[in-house]
PATOR-684468 format. One record per residue (C-alpha): x, y, z. Coordinates in Angstrom, 2 decimals, always signed. Layout:
BEGIN
ATOM/X/Y/Z;
...
This chain:
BEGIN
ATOM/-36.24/+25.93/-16.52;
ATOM/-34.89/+27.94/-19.18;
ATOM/-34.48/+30.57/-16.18;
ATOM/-32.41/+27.95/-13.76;
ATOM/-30.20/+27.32/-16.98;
ATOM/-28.75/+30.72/-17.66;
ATOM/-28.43/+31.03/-13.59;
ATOM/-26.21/+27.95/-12.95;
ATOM/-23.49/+29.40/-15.00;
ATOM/-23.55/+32.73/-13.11;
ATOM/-22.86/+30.81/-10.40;
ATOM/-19.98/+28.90/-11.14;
ATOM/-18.69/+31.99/-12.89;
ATOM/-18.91/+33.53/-9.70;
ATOM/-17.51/+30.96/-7.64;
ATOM/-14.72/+30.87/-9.93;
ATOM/-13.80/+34.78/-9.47;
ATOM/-13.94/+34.14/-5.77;
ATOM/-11.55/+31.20/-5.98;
ATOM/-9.03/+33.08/-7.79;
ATOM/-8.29/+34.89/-4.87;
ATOM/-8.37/+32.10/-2.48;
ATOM/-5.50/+31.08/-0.52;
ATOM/-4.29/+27.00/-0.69;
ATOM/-5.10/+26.68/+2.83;
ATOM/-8.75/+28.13/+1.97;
ATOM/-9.12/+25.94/-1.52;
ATOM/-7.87/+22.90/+0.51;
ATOM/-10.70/+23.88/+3.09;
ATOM/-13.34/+24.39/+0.07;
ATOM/-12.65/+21.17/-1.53;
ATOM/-13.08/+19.22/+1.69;
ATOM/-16.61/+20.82/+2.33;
ATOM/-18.05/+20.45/-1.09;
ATOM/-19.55/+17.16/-1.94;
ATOM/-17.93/+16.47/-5.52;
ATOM/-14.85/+17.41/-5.54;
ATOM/-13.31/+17.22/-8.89;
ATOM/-16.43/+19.10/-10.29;
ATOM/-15.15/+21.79/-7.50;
ATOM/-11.39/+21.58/-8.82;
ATOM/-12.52/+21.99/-12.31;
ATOM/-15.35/+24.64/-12.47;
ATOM/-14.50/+26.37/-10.09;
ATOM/-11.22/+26.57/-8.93;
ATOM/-10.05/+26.14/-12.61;
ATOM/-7.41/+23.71/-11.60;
ATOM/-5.56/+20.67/-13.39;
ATOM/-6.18/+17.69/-11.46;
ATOM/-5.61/+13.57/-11.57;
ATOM/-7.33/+10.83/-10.23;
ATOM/-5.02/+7.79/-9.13;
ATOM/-6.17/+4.72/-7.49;
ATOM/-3.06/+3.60/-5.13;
ATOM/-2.96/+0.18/-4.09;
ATOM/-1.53/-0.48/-0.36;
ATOM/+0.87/-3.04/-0.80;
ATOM/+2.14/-3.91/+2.47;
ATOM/+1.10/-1.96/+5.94;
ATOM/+3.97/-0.60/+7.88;
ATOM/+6.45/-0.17/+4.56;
ATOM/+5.41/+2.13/+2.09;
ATOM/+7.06/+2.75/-0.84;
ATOM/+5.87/+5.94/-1.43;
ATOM/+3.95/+9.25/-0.18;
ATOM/+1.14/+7.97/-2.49;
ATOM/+0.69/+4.52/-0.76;
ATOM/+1.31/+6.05/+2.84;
ATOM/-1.58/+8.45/+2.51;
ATOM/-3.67/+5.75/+0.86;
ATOM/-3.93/+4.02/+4.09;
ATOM/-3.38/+6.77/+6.72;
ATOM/-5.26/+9.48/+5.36;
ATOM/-8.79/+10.41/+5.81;
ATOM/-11.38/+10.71/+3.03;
ATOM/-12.48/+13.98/+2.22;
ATOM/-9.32/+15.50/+4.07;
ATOM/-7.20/+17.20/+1.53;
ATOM/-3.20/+16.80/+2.17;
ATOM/-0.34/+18.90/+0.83;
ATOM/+0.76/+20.67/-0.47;
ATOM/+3.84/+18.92/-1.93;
ATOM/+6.23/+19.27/-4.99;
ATOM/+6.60/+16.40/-7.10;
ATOM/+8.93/+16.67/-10.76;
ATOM/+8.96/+20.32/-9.99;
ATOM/+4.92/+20.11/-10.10;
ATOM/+3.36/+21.91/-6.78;
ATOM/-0.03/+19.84/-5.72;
ATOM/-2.27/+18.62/-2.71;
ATOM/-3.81/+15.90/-2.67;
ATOM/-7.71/+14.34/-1.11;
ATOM/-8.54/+11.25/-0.14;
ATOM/-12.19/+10.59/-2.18;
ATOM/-12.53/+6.93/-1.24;
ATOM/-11.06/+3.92/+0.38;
ATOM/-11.59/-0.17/-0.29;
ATOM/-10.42/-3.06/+1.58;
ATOM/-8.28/-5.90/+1.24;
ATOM/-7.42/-9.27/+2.66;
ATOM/-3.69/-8.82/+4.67;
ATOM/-1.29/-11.64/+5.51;
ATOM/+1.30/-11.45/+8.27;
ATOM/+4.53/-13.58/+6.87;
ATOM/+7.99/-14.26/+8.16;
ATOM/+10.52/-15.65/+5.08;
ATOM/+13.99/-17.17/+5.19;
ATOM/+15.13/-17.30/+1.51;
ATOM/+18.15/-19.19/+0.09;
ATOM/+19.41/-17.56/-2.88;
ATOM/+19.63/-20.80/-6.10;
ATOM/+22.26/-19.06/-7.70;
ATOM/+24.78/-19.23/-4.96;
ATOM/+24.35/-23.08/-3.96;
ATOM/+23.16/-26.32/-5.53;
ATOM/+19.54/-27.37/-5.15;
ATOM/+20.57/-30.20/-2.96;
ATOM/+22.39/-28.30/-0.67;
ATOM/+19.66/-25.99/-0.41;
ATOM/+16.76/-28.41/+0.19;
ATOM/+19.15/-30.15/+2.66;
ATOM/+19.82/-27.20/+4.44;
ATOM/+16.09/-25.76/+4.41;
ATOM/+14.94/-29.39/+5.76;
ATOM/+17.51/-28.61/+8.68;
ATOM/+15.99/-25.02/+9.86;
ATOM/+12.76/-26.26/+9.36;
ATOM/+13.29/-29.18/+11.97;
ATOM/+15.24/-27.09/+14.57;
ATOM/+12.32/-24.56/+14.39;
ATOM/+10.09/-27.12/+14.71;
ATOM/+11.87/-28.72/+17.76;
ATOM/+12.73/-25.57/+19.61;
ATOM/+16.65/-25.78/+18.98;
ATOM/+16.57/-22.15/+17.51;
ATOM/+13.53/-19.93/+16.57;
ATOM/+12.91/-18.01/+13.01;
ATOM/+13.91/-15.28/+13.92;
ATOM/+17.20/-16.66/+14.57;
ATOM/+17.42/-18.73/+11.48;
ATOM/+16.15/-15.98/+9.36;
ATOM/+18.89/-13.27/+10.36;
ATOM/+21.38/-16.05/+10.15;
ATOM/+20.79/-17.69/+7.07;
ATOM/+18.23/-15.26/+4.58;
ATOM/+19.94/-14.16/+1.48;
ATOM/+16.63/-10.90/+1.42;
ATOM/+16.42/-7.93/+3.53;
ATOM/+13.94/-9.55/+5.69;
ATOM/+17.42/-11.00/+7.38;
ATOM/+17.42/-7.97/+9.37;
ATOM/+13.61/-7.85/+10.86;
ATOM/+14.06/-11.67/+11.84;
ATOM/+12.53/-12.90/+8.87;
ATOM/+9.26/-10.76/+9.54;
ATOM/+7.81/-9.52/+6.37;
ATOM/+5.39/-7.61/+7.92;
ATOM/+1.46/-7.48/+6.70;
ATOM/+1.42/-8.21/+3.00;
ATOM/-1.81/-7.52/+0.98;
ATOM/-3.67/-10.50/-1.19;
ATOM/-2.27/-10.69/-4.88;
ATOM/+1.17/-9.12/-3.80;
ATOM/+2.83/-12.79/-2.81;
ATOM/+3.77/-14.98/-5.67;
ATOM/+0.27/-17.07/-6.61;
ATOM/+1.75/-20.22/-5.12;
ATOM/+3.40/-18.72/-1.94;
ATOM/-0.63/-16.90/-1.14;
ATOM/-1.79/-20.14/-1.74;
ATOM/-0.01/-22.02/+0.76;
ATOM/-0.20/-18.97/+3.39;
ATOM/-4.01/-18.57/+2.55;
ATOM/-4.49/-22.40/+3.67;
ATOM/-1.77/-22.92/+6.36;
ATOM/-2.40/-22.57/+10.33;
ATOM/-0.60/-19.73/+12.34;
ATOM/+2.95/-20.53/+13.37;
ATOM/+3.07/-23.48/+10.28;
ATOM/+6.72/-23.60/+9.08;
ATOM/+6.75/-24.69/+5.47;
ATOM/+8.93/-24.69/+2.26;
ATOM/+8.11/-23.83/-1.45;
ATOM/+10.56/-23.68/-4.27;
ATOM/+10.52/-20.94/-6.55;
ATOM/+12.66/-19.99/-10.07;
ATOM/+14.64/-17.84/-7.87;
ATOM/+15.27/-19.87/-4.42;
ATOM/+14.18/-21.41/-1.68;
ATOM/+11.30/-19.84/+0.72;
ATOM/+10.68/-21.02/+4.40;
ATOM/+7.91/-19.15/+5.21;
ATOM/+5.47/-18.96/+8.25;
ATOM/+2.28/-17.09/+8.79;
ATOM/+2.49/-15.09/+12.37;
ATOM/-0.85/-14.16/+12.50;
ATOM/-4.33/-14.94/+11.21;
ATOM/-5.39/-12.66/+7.76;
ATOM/-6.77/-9.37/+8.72;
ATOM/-9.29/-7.57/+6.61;
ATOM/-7.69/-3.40/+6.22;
ATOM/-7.14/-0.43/+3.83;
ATOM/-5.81/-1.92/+0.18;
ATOM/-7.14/+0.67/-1.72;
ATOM/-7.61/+4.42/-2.12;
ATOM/-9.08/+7.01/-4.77;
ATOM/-7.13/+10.07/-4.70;
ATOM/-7.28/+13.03/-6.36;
ATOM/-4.06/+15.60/-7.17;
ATOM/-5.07/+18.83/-7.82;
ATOM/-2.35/+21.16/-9.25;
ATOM/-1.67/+24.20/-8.36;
């Protein structure tokens, strides 16, 4: 035992010489054969590193290179490298989770341009000419949305569980596909509809920068 102990050190010690003449493409190789990782980036590459978990907030907008490799990147595969705050680092996908995903059109009427009344009056119109096939959502929406979605025809694309305001997620959570509703909110009006049934995907990722 006593033997083994003085042995494992060696090791590392010379794993570590050997990585100080690696290349990135050969460390970025190394790290996605060994099976731990940050023990890797720290004994023996001797390497400042970070673990983040990024949450995937909506699937086809990403707000950043973080949340775009948290759902298309593969675990173990290491990324990069890229230069962040004048910091130079790849990054490796160690782990993904799911999440519950809600596709969502929205027409929203801005409160602080127009009176409540008007508002609710107006909502209560779109909502019956969808309804009775006099115009679609998509038409409404680009017409009368005071949000971006305006220019997507109302579609907010797939939005992950515990992004929506609690009340909105509750009424998409227990409304049928193609369901036109209203809810009032502090800031405006919603009309929302659910285009598709909730989808179970990528919400969640364990990633690891390593520094170079």
């Amino acid at each position: 035992m006593k033997k083994f102990c003085i042995i494992l050190p060696l090791f590392f010690w010379a794993l570590a010489a050997y990585a100080q003449k690696m290349s990135v493409a050969q460390m970025k190789t190394e790290l996605e054969k060994t099976p731990n990782p940050p023990l890797y980036a720290k004994q023996v590459l001797k390497k400042r590193f970070k673990i983040d978990t990024i949450v995937v907030t909506r699937i086809g907008f990403y707000h950043s290179l973080a949340d775009s490799l948290a759902y298309h990147g593969k675990i173990k595969k290491v990324y990069g490298p890229y230069t962040q705050g004048g910091q130079r680092f790849f990054v490796q996908v160690l782990a993904k989770s799911p999440n519950i995903f809600y596709r969502v059109s929205q027409i929203f009427i801005d409160t602080s341009l127009f009176r409540r009344k008007f508002i609710d009056s107006l909502g209560s119109s779109i909502i019956q000419k969808i309804n009775n096939g006099s115009s679609s959502f998509d038409r409404m929406a680009s017409a009368y949305s005071m949000g971006g979605e305006s220019a997507t025809g109302g579609d907010i694309g797939w939005v992950a569980r515990g992004v929506l305001m609690p009340d909105i997620e509750k009424e998409i959570a227990k409304r049928k596909k193609g369901e036109v509703f209203k809810i009032w909110e502090p800031n405006g009006l919603h009309i929302l509809m659910r285009t598709a049934e909730p989808k179970q995907d990528t919400g969640f990722a364990l990633m690891m920068r390593v520094f170079l």
